[in-house]
Structures are given as structure tokens and as C-alpha cells.
PDB file of N, CA, C and O in Angstrom:
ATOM      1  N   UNK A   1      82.678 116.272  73.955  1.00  0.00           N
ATOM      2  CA  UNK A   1      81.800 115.711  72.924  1.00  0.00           C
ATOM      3  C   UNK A   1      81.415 116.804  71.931  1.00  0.00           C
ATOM      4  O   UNK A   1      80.884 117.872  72.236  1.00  0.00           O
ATOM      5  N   UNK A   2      81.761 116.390  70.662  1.00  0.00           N
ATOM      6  CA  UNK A   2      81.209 117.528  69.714  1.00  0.00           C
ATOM      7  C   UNK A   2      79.640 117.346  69.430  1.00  0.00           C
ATOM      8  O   UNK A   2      79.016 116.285  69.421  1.00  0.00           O
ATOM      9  N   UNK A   3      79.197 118.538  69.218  1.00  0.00           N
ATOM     10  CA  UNK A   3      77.605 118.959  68.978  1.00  0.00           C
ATOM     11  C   UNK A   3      77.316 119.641  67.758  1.00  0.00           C
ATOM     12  O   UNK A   3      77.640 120.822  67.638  1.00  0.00           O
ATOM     13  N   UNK A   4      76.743 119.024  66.844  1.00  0.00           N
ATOM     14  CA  UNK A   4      76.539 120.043  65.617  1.00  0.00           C
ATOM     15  C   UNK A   4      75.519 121.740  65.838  1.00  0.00           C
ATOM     16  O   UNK A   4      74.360 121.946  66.197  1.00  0.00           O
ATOM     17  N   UNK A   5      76.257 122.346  65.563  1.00  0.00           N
ATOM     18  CA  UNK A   5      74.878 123.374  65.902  1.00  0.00           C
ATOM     19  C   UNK A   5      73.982 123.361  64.667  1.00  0.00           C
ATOM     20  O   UNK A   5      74.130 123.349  63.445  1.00  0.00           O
ATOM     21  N   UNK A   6      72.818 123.371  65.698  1.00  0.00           N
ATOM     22  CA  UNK A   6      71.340 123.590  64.286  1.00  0.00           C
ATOM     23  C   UNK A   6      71.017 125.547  64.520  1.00  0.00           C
ATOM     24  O   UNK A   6      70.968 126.173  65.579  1.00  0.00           O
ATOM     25  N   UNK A   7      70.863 126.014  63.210  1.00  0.00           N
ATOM     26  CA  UNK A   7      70.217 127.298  63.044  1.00  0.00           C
ATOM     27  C   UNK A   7      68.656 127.507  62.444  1.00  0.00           C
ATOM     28  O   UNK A   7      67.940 127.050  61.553  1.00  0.00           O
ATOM     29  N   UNK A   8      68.606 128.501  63.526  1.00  0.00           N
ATOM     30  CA  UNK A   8      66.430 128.857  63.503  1.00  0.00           C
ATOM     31  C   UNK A   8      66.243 129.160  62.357  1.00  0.00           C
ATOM     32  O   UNK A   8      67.151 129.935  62.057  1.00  0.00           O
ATOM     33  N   UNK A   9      65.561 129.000  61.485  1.00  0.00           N
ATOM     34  CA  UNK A   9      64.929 129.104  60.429  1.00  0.00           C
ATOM     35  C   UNK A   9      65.337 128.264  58.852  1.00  0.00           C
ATOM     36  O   UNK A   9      64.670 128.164  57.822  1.00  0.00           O
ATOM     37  N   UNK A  10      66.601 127.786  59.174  1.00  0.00           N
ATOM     38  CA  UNK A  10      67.235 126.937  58.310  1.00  0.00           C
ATOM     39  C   UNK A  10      66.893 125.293  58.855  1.00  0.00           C
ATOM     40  O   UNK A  10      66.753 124.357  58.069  1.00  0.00           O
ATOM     41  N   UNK A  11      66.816 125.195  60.024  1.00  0.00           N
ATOM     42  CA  UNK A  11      66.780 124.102  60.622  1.00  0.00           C
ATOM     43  C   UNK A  11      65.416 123.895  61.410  1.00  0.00           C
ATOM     44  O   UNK A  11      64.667 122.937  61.602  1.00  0.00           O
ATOM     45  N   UNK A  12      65.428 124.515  61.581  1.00  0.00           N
ATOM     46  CA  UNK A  12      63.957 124.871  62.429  1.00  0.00           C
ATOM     47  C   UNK A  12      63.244 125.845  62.878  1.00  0.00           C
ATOM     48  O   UNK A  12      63.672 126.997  62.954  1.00  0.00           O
ATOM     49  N   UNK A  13      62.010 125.466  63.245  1.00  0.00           N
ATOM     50  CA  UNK A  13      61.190 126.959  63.746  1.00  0.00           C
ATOM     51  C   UNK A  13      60.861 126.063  65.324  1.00  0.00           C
ATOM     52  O   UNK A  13      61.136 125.025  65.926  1.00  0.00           O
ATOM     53  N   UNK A  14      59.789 127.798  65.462  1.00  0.00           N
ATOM     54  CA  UNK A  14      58.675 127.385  66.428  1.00  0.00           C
ATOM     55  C   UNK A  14      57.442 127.912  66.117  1.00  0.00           C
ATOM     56  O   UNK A  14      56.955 128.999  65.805  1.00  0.00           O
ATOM     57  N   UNK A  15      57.032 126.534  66.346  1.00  0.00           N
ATOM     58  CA  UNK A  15      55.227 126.695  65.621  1.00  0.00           C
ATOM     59  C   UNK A  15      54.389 127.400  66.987  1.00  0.00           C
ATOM     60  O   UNK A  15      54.869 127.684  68.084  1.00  0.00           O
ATOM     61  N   UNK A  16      53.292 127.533  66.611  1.00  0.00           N
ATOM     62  CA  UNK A  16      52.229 128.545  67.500  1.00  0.00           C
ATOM     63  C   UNK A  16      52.150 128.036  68.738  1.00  0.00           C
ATOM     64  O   UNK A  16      51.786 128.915  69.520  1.00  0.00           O
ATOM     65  N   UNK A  17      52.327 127.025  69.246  1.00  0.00           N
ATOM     66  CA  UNK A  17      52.120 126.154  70.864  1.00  0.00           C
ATOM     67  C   UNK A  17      53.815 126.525  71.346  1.00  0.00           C
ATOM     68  O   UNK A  17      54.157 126.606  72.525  1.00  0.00           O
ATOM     69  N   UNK A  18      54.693 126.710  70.240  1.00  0.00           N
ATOM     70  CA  UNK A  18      56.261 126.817  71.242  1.00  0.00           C
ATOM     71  C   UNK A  18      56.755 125.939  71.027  1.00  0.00           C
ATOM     72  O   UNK A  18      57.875 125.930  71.538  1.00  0.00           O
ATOM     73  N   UNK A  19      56.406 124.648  70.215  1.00  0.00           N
ATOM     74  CA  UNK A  19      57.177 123.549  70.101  1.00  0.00           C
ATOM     75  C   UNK A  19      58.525 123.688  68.837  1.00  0.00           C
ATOM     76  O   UNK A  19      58.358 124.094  67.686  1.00  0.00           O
ATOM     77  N   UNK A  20      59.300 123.416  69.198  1.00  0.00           N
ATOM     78  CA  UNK A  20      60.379 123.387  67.790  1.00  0.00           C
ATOM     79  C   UNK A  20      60.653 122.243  66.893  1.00  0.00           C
ATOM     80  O   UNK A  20      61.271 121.179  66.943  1.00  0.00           O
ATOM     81  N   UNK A  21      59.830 123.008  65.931  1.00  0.00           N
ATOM     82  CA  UNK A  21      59.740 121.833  64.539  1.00  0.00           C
ATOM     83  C   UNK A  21      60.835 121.704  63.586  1.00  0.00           C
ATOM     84  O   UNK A  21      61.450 122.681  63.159  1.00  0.00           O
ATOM     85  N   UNK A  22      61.108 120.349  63.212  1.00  0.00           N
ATOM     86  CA  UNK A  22      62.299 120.439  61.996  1.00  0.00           C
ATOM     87  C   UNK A  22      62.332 120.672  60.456  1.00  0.00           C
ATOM     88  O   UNK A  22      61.241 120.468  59.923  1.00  0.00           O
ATOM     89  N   UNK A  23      62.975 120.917  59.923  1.00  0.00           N
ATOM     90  CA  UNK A  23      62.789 121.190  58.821  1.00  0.00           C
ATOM     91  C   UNK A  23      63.154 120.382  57.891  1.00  0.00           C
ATOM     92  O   UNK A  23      64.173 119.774  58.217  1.00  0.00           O
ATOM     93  N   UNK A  24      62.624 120.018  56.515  1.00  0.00           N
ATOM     94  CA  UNK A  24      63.141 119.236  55.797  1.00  0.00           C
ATOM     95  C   UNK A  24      64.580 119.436  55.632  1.00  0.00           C
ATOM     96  O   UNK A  24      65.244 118.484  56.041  1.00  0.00           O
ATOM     97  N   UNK A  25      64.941 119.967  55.368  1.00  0.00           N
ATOM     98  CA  UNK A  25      66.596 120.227  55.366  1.00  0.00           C
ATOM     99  C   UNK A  25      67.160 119.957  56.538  1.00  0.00           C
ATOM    100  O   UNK A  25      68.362 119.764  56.355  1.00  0.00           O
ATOM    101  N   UNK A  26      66.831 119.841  57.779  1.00  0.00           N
ATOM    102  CA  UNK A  26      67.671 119.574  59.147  1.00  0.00           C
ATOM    103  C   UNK A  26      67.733 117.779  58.784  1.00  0.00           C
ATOM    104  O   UNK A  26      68.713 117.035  58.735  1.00  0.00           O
ATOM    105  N   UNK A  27      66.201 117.475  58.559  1.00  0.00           N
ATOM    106  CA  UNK A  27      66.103 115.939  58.274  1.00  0.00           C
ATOM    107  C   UNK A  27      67.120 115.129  57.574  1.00  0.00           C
ATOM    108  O   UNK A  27      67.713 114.097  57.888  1.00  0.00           O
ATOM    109  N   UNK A  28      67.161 116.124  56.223  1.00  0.00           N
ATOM    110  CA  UNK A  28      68.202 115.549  55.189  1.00  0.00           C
ATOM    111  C   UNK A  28      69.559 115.571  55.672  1.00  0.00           C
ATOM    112  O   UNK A  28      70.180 114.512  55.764  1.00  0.00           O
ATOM    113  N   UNK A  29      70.017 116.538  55.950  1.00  0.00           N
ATOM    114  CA  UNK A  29      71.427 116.724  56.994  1.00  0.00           C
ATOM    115  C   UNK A  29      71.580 115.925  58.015  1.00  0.00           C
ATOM    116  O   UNK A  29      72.704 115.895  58.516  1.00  0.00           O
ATOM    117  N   UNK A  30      70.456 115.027  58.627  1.00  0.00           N
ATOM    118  CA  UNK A  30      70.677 113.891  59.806  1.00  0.00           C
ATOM    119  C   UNK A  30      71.114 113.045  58.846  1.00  0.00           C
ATOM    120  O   UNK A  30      72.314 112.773  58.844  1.00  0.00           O
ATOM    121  N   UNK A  31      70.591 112.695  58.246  1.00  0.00           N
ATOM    122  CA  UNK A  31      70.326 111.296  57.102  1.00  0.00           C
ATOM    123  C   UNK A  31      69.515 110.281  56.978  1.00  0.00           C
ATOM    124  O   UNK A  31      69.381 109.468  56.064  1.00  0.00           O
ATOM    125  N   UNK A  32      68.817 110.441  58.302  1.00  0.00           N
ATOM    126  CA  UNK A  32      67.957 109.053  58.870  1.00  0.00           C
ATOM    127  C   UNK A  32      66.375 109.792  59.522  1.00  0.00           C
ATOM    128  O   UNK A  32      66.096 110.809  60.156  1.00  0.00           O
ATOM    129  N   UNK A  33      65.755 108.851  59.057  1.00  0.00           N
ATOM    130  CA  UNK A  33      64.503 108.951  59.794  1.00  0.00           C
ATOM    131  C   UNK A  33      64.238 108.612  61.410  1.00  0.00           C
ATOM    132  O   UNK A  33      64.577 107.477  61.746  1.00  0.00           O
ATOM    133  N   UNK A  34      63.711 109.409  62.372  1.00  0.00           N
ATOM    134  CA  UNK A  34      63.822 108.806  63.468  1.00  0.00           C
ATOM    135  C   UNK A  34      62.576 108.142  64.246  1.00  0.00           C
ATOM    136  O   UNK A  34      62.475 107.797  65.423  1.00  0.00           O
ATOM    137  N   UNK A  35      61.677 108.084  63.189  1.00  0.00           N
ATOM    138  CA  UNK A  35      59.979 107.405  63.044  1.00  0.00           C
ATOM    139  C   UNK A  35      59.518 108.024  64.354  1.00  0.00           C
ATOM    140  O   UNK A  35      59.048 107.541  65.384  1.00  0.00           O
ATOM    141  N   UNK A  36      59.744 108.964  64.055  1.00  0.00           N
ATOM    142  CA  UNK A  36      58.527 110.126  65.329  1.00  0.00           C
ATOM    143  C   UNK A  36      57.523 110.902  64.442  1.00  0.00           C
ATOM    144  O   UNK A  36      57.041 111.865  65.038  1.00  0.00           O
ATOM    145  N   UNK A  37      57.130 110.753  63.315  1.00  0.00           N
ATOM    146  CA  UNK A  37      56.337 110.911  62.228  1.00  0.00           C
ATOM    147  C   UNK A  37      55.822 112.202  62.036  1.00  0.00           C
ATOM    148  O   UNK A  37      54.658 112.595  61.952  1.00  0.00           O
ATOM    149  N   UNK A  38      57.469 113.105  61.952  1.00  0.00           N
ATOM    150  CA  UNK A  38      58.116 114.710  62.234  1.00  0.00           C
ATOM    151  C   UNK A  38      57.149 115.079  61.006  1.00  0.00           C
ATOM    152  O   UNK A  38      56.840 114.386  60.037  1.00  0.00           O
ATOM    153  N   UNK A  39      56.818 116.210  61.302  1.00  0.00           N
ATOM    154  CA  UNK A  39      56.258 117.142  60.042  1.00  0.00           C
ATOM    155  C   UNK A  39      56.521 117.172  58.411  1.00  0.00           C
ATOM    156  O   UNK A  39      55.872 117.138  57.366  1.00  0.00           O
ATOM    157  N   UNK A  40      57.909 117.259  58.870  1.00  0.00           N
ATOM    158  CA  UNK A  40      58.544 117.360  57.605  1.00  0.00           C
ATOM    159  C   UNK A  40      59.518 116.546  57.296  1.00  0.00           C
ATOM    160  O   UNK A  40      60.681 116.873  57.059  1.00  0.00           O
ATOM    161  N   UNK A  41      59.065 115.474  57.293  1.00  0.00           N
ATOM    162  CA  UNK A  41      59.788 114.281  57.410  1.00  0.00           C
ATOM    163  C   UNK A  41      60.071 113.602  55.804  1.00  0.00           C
ATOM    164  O   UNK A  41      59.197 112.951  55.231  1.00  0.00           O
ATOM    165  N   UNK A  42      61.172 113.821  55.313  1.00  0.00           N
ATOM    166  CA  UNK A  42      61.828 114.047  53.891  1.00  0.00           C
ATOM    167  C   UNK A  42      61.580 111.998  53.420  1.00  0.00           C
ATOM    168  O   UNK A  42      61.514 111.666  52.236  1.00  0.00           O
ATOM    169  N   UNK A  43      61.494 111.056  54.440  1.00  0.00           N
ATOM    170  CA  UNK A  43      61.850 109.841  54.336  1.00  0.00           C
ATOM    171  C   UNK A  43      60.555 109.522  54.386  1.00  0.00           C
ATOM    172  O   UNK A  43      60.460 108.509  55.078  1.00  0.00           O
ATOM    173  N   UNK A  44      59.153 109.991  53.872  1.00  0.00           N
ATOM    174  CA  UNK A  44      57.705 109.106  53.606  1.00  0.00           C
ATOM    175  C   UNK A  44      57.714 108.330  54.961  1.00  0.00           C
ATOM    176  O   UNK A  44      57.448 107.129  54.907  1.00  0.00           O
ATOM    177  N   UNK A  45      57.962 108.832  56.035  1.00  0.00           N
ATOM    178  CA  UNK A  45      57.174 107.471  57.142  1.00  0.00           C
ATOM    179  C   UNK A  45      56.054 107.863  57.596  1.00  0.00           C
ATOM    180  O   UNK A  45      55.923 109.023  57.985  1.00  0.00           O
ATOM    181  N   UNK A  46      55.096 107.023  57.630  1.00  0.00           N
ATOM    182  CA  UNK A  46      53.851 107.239  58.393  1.00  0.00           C
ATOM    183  C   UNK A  46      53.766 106.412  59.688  1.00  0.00           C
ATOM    184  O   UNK A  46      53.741 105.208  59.940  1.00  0.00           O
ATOM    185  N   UNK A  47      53.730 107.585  60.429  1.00  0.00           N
ATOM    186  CA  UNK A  47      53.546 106.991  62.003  1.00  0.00           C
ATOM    187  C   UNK A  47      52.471 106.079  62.037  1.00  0.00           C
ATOM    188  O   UNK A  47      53.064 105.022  62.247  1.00  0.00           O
ATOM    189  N   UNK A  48      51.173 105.786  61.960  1.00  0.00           N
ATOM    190  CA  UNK A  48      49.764 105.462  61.853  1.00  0.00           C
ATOM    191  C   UNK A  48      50.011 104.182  61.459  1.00  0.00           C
ATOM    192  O   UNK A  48      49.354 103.207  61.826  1.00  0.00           O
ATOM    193  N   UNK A  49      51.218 104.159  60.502  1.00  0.00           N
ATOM    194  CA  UNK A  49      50.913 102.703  59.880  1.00  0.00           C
ATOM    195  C   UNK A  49      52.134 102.008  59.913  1.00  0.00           C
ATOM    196  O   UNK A  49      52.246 100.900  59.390  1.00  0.00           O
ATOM    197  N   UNK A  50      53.432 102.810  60.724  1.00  0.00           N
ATOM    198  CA  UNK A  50      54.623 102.457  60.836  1.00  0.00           C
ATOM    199  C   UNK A  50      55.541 101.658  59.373  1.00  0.00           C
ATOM    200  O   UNK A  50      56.468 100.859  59.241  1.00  0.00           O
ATOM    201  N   UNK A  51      54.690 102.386  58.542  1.00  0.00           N
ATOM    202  CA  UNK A  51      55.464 102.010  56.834  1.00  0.00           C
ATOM    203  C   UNK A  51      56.379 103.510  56.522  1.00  0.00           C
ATOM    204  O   UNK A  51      56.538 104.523  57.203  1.00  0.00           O
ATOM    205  N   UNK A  52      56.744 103.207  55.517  1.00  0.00           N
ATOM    206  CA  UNK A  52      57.435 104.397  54.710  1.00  0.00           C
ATOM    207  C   UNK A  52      56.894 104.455  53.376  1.00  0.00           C
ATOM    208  O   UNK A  52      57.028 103.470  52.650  1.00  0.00           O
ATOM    209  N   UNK A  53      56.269 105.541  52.939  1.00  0.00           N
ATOM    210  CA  UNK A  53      55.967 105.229  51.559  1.00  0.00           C
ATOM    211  C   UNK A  53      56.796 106.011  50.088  1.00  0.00           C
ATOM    212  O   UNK A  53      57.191 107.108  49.693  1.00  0.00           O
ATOM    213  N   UNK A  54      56.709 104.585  49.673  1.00  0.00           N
ATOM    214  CA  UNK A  54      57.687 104.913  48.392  1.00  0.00           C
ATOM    215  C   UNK A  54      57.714 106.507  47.968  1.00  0.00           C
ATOM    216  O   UNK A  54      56.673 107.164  47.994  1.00  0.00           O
ATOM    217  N   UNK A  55      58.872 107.037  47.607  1.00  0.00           N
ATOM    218  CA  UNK A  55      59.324 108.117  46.815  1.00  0.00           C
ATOM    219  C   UNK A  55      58.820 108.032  45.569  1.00  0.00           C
ATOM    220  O   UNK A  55      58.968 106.942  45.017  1.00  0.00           O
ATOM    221  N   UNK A  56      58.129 109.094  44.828  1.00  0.00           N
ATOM    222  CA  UNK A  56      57.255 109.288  44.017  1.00  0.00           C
ATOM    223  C   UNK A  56      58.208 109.997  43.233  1.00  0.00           C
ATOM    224  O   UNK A  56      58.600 111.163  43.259  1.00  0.00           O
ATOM    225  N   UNK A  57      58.577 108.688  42.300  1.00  0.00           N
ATOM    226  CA  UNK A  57      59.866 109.252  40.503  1.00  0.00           C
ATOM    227  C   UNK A  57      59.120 109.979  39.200  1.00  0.00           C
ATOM    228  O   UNK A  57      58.313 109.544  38.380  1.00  0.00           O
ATOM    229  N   UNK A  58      59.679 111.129  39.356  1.00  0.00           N
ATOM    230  CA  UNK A  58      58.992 111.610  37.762  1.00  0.00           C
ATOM    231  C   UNK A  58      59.493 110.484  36.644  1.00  0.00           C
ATOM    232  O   UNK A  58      60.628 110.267  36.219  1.00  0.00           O
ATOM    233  N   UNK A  59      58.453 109.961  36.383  1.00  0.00           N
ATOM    234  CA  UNK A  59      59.131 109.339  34.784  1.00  0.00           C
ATOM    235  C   UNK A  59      59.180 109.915  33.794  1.00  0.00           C
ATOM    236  O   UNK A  59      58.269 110.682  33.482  1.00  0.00           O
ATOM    237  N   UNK A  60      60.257 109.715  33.011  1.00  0.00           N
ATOM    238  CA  UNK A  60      60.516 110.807  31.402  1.00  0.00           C
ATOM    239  C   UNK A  60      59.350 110.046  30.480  1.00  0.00           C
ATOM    240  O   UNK A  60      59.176 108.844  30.277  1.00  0.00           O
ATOM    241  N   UNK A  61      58.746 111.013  30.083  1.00  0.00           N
ATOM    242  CA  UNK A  61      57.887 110.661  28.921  1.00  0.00           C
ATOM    243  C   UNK A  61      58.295 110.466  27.909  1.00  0.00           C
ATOM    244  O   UNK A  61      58.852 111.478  27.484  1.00  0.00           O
ATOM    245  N   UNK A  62      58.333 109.510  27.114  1.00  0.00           N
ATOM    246  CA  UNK A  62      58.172 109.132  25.747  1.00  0.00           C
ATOM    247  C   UNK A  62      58.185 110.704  24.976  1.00  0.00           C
ATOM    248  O   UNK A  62      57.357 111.604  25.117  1.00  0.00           O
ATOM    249  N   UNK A  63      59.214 110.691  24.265  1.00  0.00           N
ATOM    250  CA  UNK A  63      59.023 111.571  22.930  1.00  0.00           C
ATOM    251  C   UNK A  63      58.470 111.232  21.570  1.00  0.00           C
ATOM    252  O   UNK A  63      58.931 110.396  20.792  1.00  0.00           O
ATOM    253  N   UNK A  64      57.045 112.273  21.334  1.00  0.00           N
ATOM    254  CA  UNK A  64      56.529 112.198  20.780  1.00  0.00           C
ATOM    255  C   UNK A  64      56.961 112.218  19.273  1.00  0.00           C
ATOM    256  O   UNK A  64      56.350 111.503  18.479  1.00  0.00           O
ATOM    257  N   UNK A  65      57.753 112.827  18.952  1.00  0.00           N
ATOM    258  CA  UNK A  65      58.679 113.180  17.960  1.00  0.00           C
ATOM    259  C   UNK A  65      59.581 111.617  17.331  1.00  0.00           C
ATOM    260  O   UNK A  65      60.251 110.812  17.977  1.00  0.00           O
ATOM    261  N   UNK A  66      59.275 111.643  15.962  1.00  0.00           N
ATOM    262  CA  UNK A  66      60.142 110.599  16.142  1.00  0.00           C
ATOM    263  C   UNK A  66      61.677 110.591  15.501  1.00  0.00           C
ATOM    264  O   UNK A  66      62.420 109.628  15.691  1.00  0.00           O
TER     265      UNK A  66
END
């Protein structure tokens, strides 16, 4: 069975208790959210309320100029 390897500090750390946290970038490289309502969880889910909240789009402003 193939295994992707993950690397420490690109993929993850370990926070002050020893636990190994993911990183937004390990997240994005899965592709999927796995609603364990991870730290750095790139896909807006909130555990608490089992939603995802919308991605927040810069909108282009109107040029003032005409």
C-alpha cells in the first residue's frame, strides 16, 4: 500500500501538549475537509455548528476614474 509521506514543519508541527497539528497546506494537499474542526482548517468548518462558512471573495471595486 502506498503512503504519502507528510514533512514536519511543512505539514505539520507539534504544539506545546505533543499533539501533531496540521497545517493549512497539508489540508489543501488532502483536498477535503475531515470535520474534526482541525486548527487550520483551509475549508471554513465549524465543529460547534457542523456548517462550513462561506469563503470570504475580495470584490474589485468600482473604478473611480472614468
Amino acid at each position: 500500500m502506498y503512503q504519502k509521506i507528510i514533512k514536519e514543519n511543512e505539514d505539520f508541527y507539534f504544539n506545546e501538549q505533543g499533539y501533531k497539528v496540521f497545517t493549512e497546506a497539508y489540508h489543501l494537499k488532502r483536498g477535503y475537509c475531515c470535520k474534526s474542526g482541525c486548527k487550520h482548517c483551509p475549508f471554513g468548518y465549524d465543529k460547534k455548528t457542523d456548517t462550513f462558512k462561506k469563503p470570504v471573495r475580495k470584490e474589485a471595486k468600482p473604478n473611480a476614474e472614468g
